[in-house]
N, C-alpha and C positions, 0 to 999 in steps of 0.2 A: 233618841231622836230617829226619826226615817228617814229625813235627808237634812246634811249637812253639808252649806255649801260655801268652801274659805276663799275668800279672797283671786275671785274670777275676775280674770280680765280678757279682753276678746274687742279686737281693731278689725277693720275691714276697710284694706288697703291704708288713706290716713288718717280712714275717721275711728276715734277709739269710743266703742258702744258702751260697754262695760269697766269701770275704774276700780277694781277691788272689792267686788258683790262676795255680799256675808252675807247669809240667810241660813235658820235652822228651823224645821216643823217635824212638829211632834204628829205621834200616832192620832188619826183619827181626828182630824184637825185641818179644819178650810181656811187656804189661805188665799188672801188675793192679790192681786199686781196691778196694779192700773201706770199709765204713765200716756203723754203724747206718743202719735204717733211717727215711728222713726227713733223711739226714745230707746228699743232695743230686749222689749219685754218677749217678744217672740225668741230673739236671739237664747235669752237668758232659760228660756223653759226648755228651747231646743239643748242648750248644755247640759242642765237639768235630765235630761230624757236621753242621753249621748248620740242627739241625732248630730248634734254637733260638737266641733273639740274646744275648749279654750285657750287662748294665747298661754296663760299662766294660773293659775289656782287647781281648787282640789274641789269633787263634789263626791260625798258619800252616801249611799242605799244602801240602809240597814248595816251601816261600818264599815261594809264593803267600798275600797278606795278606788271607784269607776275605771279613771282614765288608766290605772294603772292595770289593767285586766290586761289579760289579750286577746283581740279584737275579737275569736269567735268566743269568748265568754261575756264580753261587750252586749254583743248581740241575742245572747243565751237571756244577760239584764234587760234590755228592752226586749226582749217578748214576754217575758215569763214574769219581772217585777214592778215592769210599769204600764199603764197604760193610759193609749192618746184620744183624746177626742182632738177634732177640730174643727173649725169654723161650716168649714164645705164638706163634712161627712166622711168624704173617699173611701164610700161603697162602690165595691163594686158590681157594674152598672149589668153585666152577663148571669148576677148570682140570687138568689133568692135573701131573704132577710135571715132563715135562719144558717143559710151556705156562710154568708157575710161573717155573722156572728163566729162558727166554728173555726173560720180559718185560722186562728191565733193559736188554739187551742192544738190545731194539726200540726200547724209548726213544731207547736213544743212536742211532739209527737207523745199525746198523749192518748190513751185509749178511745177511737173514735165513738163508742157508744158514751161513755164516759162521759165526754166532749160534747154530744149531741143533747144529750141527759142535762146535761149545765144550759147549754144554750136554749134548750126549751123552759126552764125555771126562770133567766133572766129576763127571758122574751114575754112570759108571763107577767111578773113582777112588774115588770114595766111595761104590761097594759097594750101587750104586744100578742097576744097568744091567738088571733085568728088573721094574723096578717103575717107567718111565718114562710110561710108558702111565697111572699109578695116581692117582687123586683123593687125597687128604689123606685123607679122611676113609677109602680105604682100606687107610692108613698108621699103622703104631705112632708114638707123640708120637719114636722115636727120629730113626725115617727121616723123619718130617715137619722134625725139624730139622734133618738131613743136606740135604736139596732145599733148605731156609734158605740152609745156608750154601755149598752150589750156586750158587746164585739171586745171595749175596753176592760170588761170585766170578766171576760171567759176565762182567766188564768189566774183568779185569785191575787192579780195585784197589790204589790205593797203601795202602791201611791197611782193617781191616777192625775194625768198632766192634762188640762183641758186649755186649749188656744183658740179666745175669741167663742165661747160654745154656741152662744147663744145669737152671733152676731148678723144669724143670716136670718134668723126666724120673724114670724110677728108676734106681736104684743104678748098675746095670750099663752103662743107655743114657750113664745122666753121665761115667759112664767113661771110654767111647767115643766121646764128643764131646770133651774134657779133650785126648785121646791125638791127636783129628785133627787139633787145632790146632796142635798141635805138631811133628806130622807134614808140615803145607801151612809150617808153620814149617822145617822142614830141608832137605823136596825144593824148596819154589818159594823161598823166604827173603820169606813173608808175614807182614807185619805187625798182632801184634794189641793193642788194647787192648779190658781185659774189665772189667766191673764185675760182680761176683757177691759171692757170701753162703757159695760153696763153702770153705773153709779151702785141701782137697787143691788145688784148681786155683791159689786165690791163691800159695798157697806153691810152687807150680812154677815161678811164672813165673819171667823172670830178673830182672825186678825189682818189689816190691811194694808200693805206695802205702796208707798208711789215710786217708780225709777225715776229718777232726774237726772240730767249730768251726767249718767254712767253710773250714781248711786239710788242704792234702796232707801227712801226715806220712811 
């Protein structure tokens, strides 16, 4: 399994979001989350991704037991074995699309050519190859999500956590973001978990989760 996650629980202030979340996904394998909202499915991906800590449980990446790291090997995991999309993009708005893309890649301080070399094959790949040069701002909401999940994959990710991906876009662009993950799913055998609101995306995945209650149903 890629991520194994036992019995998370996670209150804010008296409201308990999470009652003992079990979930396990295999390599190469979309999963989905759907639930009301409020019902705690961002919470749950944020644990998932150590942006956040939980009250009590355990979540594992690739065996490795997260919470029990020390905090700057924490942060070594979310650059280098996961990566975020999210709803609103958070490109930055000063950087070019291929700047955007590389900066994960810097962090992990890896060889800037290297780095550049990768971000120009993703940027390709996904249909992005003459708009590298381009600010965000002179990008349609689709392409700004495409340099996202660019950006997401500069580091060879073992799992890629996508929140709400599609949620800002129109019809046609949701589509096309829906079809790429599934596509980086066949040709590389990338792993995703999503939380969305979409029905069409939920129901493709190959396996679908609802949160209720605080539980995965």
């Amino acid at each position: 399994m890629i991520i194994e996650v036992k019995g998370l629980y996670k209150s804010y202030q008296k409201i308990q979001v999470l009652r003992g979340v079990d979930l396990s996904v295999k390599e190469a394998e979309i999963v989905s989350i759907t639930g009301a909202s409020g019902s705690g499915k961002s919470t749950l991906l944020h644990i998932i991704g150590a942006l956040e800590t939980p009250d009590s449980g355990d979540v594992f990446l690739n065996q490795k037991k997260i919470f029990s790291l020390p905090s700057q090997e924490i942060a070594k995991v979310r650059n280098q074995d996961i990566g975020f999309v999210f709803q609103f993009h958070h490109l930055f708005p000063e950087f070019s699309a291929i700047e955007n893309v590389c900066i994960p890649g810097y962090i992990a301080k890896r060889p800037p050519k290297e780095v550049k070399q990768r971000a120009e094959a993703l940027l390709d790949f996904l249909g992005l190859s003459g708009r590298q040069d381009h600010k965000p701002s002179e990008m349609s909401g689709g392409e700004q999500q495409r340099v996202a999940i660019a950006r997401a994959l500069i580091n060879d990710p073992a799992v890629i956590l996508a929140d709400e991906p599609s949620g800002n876009l129109d019809d046609e662009a949701t589509l096309e973001i829906h079809r790429l993950f599934f596509r980086l799913r066949d040709e590389f055998g990338q792993t995703f978990v999503v939380v969305t609101h979409d029905r069409n995306l939920a129901d493709m995945a190959d396996r679908k989760f609802i949160l209720k209650e605080g539980h995965l149903i």
